[in-house]
Every structure is written in structure tokens, then in C-alpha cells.
GUKE-256585 format. One record per atom (N, C-alpha, C): residue number from 0; x negated, y negated, z negated; residue in one letter. Coordinates in steps of 0.2 Angstrom, whole numbers. Example, Ala and Ser with C-alpha at 12.3 -4.5 7.8 and 13.67 -1.06 7.14 Angstrom:
<drenlums>
drenlum bavo 0, X -66, Y 28, Z -39, marti A
drenlum bavo 0, X -62, Y 22, Z -39, marti A
drenlum bavo 0, X -66, Y 16, Z -39, marti A
drenlum bavo 1, X -64, Y 11, Z -35, marti S
drenlum bavo 1, X -68, Y 5, Z -36, marti S
drenlum bavo 1, X -64, Y 0, Z -39, marti S
</drenlums>
This chain:
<drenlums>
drenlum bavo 0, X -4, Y 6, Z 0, marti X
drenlum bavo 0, X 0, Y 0, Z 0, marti X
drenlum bavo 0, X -4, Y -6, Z 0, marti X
drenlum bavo 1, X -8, Y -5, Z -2, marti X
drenlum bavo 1, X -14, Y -11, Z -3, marti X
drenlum bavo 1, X -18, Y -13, Z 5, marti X
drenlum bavo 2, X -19, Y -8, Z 6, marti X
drenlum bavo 2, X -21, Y -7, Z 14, marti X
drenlum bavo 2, X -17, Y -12, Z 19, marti X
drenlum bavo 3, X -10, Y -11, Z 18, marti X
drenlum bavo 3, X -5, Y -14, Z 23, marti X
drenlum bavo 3, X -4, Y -21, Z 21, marti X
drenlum bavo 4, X -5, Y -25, Z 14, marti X
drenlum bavo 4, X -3, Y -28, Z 13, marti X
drenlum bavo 4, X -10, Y -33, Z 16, marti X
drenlum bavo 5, X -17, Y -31, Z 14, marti X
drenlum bavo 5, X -21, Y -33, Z 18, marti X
drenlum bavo 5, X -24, Y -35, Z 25, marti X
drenlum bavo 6, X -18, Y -31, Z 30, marti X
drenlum bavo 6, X -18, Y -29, Z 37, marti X
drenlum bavo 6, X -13, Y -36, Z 35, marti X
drenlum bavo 7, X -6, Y -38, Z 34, marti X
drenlum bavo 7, X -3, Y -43, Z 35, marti X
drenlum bavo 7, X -6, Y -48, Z 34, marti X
drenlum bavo 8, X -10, Y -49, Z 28, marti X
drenlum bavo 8, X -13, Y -55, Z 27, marti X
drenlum bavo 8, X -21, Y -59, Z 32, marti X
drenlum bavo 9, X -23, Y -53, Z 34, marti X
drenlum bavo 9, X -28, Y -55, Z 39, marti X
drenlum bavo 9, X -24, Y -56, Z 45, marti X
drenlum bavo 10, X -18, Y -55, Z 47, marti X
drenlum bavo 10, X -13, Y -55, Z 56, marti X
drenlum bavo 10, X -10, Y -62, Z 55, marti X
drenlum bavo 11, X -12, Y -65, Z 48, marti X
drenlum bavo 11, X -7, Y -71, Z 48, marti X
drenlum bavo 11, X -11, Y -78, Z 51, marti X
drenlum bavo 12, X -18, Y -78, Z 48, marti X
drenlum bavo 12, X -22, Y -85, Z 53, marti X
drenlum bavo 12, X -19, Y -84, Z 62, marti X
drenlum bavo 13, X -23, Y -77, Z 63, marti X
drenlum bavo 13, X -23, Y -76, Z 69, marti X
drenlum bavo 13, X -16, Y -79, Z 73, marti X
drenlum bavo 14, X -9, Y -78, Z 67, marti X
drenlum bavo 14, X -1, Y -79, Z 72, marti X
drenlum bavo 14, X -1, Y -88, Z 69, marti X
drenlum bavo 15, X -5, Y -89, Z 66, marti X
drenlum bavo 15, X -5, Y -96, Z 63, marti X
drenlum bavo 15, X -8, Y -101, Z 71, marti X
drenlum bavo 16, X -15, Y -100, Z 72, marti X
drenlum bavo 16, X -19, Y -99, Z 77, marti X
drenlum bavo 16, X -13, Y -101, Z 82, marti X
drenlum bavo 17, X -12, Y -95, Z 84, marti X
drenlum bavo 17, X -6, Y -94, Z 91, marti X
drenlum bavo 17, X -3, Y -98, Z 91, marti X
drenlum bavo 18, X 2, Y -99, Z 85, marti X
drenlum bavo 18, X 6, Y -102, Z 86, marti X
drenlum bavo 18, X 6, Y -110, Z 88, marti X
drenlum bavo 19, X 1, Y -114, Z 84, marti X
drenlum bavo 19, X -2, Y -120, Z 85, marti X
drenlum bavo 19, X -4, Y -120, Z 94, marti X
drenlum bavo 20, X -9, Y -115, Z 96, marti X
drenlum bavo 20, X -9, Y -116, Z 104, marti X
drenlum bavo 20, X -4, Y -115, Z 108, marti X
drenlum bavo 21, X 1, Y -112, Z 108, marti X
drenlum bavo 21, X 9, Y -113, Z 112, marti X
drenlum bavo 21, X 10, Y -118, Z 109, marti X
drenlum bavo 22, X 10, Y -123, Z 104, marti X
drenlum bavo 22, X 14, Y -128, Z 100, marti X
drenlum bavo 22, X 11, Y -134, Z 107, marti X
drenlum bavo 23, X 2, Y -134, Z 106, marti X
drenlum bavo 23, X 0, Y -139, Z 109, marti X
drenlum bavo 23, X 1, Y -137, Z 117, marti X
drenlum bavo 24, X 1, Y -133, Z 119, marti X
drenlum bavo 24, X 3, Y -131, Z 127, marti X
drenlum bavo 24, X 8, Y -135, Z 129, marti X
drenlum bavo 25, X 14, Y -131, Z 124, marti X
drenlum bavo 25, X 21, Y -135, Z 126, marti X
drenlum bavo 25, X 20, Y -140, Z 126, marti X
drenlum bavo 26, X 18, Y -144, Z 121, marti X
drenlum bavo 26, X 17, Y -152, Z 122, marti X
drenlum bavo 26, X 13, Y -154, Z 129, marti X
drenlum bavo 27, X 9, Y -153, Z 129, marti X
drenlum bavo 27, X 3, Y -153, Z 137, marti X
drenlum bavo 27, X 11, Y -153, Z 143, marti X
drenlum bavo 28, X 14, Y -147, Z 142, marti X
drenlum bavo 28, X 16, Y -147, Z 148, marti X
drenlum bavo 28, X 22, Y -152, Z 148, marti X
drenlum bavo 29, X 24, Y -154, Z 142, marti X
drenlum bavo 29, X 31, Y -159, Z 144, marti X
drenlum bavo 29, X 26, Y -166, Z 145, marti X
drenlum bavo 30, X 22, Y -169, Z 141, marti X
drenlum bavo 30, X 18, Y -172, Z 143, marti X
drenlum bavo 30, X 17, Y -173, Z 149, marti X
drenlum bavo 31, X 12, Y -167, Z 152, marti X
drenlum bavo 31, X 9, Y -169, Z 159, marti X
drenlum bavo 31, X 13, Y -169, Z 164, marti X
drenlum bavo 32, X 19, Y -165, Z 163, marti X
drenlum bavo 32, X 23, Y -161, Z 169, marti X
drenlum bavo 32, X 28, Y -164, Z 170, marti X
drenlum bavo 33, X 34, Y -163, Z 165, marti X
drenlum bavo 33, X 41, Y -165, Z 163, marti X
drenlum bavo 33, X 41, Y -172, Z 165, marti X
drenlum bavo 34, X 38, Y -176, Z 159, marti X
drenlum bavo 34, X 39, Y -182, Z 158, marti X
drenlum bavo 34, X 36, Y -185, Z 164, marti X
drenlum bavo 35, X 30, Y -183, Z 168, marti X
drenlum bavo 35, X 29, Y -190, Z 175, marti X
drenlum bavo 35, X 35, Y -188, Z 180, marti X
drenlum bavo 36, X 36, Y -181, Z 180, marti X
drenlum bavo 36, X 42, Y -181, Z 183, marti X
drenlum bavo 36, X 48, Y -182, Z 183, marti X
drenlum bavo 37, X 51, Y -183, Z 176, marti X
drenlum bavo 37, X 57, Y -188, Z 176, marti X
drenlum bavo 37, X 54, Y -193, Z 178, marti X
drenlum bavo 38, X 47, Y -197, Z 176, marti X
drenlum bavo 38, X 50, Y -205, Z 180, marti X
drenlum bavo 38, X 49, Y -207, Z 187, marti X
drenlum bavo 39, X 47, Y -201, Z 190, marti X
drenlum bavo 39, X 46, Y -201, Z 198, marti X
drenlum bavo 39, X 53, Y -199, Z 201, marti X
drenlum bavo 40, X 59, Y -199, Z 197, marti X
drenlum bavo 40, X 66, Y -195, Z 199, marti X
drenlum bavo 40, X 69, Y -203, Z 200, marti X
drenlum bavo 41, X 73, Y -203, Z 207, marti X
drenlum bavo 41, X 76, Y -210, Z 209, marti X
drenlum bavo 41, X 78, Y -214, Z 205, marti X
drenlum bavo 42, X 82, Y -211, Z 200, marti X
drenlum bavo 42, X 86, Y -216, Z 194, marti X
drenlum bavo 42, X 82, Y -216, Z 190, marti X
drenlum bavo 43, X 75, Y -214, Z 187, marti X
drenlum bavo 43, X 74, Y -216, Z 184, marti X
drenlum bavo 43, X 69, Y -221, Z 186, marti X
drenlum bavo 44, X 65, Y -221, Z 192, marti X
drenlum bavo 44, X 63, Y -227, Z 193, marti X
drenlum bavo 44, X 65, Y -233, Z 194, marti X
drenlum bavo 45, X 74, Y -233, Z 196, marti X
drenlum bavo 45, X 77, Y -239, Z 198, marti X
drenlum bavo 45, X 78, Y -242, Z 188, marti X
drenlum bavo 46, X 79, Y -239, Z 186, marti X
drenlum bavo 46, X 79, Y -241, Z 179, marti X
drenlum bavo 46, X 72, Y -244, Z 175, marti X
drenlum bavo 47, X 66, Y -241, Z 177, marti X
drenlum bavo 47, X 59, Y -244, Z 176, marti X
drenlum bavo 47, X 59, Y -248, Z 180, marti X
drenlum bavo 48, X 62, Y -250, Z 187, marti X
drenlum bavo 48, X 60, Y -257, Z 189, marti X
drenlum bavo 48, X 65, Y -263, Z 189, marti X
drenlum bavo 49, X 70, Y -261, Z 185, marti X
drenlum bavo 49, X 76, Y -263, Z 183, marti X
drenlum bavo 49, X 73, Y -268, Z 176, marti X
drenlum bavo 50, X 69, Y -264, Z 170, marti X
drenlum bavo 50, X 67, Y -265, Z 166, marti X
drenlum bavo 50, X 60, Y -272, Z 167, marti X
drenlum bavo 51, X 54, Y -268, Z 171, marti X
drenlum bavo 51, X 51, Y -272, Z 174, marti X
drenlum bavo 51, X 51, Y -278, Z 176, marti X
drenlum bavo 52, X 57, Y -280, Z 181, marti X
drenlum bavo 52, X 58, Y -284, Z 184, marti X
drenlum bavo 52, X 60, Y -290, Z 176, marti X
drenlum bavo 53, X 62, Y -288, Z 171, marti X
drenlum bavo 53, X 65, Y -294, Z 167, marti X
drenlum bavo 53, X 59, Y -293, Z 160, marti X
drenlum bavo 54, X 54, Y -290, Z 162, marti X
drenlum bavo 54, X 50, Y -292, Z 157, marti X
drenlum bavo 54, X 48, Y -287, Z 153, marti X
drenlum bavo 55, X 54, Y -283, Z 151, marti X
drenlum bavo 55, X 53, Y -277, Z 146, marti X
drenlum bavo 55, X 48, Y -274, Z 145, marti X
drenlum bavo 56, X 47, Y -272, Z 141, marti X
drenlum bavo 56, X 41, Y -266, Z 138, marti X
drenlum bavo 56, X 45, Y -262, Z 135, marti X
drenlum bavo 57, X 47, Y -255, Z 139, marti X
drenlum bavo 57, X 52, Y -249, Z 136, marti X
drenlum bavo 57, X 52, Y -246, Z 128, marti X
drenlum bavo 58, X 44, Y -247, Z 129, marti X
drenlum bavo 58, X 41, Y -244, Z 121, marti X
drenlum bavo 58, X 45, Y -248, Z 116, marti X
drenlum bavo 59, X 46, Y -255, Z 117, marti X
drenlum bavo 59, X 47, Y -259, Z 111, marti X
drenlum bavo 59, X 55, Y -261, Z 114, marti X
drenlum bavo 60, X 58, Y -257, Z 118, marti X
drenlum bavo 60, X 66, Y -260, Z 118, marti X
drenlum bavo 60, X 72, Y -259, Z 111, marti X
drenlum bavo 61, X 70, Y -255, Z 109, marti X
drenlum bavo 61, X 74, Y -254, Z 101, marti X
drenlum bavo 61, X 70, Y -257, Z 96, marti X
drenlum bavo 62, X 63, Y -261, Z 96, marti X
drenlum bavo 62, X 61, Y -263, Z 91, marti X
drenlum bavo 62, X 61, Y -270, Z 92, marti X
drenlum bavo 63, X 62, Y -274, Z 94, marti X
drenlum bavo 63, X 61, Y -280, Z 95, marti X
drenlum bavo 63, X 70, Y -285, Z 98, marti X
drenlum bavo 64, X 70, Y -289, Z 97, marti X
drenlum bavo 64, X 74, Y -294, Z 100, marti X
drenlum bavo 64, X 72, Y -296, Z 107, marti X
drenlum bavo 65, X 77, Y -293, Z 111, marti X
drenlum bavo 65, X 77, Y -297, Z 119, marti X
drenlum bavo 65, X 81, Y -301, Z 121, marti X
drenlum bavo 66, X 79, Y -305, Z 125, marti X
drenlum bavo 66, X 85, Y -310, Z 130, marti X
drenlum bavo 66, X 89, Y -306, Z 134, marti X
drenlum bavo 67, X 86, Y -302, Z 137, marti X
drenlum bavo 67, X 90, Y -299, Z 143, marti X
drenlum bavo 67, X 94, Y -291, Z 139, marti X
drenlum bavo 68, X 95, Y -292, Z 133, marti X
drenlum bavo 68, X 98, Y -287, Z 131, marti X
drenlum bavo 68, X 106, Y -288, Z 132, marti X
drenlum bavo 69, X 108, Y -293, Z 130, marti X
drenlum bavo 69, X 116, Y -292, Z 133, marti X
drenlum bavo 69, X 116, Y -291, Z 140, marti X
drenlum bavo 70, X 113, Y -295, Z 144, marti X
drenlum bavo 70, X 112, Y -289, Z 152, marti X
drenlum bavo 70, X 112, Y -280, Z 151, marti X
drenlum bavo 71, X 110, Y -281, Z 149, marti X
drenlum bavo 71, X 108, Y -272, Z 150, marti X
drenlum bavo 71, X 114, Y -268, Z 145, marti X
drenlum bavo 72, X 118, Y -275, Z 140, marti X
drenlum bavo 72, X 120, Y -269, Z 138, marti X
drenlum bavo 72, X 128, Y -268, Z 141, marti X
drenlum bavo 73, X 129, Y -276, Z 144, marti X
drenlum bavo 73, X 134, Y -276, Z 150, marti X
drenlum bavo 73, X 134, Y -272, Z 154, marti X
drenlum bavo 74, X 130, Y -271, Z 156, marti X
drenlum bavo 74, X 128, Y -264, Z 165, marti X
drenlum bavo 74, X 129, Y -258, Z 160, marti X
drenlum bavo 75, X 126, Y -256, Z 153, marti X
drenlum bavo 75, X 128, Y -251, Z 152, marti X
drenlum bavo 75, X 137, Y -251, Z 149, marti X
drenlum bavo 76, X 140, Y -254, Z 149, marti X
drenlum bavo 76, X 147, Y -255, Z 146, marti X
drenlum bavo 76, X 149, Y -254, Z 153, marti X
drenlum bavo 77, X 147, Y -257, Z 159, marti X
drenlum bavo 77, X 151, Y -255, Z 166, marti X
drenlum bavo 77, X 152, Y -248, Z 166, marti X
drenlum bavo 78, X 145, Y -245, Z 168, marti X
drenlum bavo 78, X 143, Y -240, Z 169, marti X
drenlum bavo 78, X 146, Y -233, Z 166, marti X
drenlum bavo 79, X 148, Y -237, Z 160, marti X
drenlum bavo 79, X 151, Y -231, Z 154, marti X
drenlum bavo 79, X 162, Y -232, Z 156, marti X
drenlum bavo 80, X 161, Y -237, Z 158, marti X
drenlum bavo 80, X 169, Y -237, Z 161, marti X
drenlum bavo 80, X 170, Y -234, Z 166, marti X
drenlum bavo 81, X 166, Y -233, Z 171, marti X
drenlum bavo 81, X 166, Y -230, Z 177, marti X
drenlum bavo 81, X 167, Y -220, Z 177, marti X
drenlum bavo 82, X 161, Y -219, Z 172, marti X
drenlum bavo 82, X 163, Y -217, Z 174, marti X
drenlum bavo 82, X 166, Y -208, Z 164, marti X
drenlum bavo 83, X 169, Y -211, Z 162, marti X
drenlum bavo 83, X 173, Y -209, Z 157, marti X
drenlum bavo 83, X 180, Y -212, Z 156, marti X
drenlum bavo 84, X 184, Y -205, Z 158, marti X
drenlum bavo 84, X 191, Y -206, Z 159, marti X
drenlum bavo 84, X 194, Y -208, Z 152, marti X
drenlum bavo 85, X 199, Y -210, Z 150, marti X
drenlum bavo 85, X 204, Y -211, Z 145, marti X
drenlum bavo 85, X 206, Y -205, Z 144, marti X
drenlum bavo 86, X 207, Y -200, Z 139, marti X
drenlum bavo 86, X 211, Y -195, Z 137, marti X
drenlum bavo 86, X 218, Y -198, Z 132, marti X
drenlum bavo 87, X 223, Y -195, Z 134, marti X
drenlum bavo 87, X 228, Y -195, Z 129, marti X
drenlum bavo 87, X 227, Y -188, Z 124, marti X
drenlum bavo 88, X 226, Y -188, Z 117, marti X
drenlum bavo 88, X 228, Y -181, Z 114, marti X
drenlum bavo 88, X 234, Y -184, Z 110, marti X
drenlum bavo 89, X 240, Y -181, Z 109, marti X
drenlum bavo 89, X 246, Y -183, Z 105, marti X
drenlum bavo 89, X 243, Y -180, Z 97, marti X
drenlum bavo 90, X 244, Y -184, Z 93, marti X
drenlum bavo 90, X 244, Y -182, Z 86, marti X
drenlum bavo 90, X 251, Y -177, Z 85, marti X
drenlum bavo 91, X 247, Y -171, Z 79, marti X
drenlum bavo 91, X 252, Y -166, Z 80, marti X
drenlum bavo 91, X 254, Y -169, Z 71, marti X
</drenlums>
């Protein structure tokens, strides 16, 4: 019993190990992969030069006070009326 208990305990760096390298992979891969690839996707560039064009710095759009924030938050209230129907559900 001693034997096996010392067999788990040496297998756990090693899956500790593992686990940390799939951790940082998967990071790598949203990072290098995913993410430039969303922003090479149409809409998401016309929104980066949407931003661009009025100044913004994406990073710091929820942290800071902007002017052209009632703009952007206009386009999105159009947007969101366009395209979410009304539902009626009857109170039972």
C-alpha cells in the first residue's frame, strides 16, 4: 500500500507539469490564432475602424470617460432594435 501511494505521489508533478503546458498552449493558440483572426473578420474590422476613426483606444473603452460614447451607444441601441423582436408572454 505504501508502494502505490508513492507511485501517485511521484505522477502528480509530472500531471501538474502537463497540465500547466496545455494551460499555456491553449493560451498561445487563442492568442496567436483565434484572436488576430477575429480582428481580420469584416465586422470586426469595420468596428476597429469605426473606433479608430473617433479616437478610441479599445483597451481603455470601459475605463475612462469618452465623448463619442453616446455615439456608439446610439448605433448600439439602433442595432439592438433592429434586430430583437418584441415578445408578448401573458402572465399566467
Amino acid at each position: 500500500m505504501h508502494q502505490e501511494t508513492r507511485e501517485v505521489r511521484s505522477s502528480r508533478p509530472l500531471h501538474r507539469w502537463s497540465l500547466l503546458l496545455v494551460t499555456l498552449t491553449a493560451m498561445w493558440v487563442i492568442w496567436c490564432g483565434v484572436l488576430p483572426w477575429v480582428a481580420a473578420q469584416p465586422k470586426m474590422k469595420q468596428h476597429l475602424t469605426f473606433l479608430d476613426e473617433r479616437g478610441i483606444d479599445p483597451s481603455a473603452m470601459f475605463y475612462t470617460e469618452l465623448d463619442a460614447m453616446d455615439a456608439i451607444l446610439h448605433k448600439v441601441d439602433r442595432t439592438q432594435s433592429f434586430t430583437v423582436a418584441p415578445t408578448d408572454h401573458p402572465e399566467n
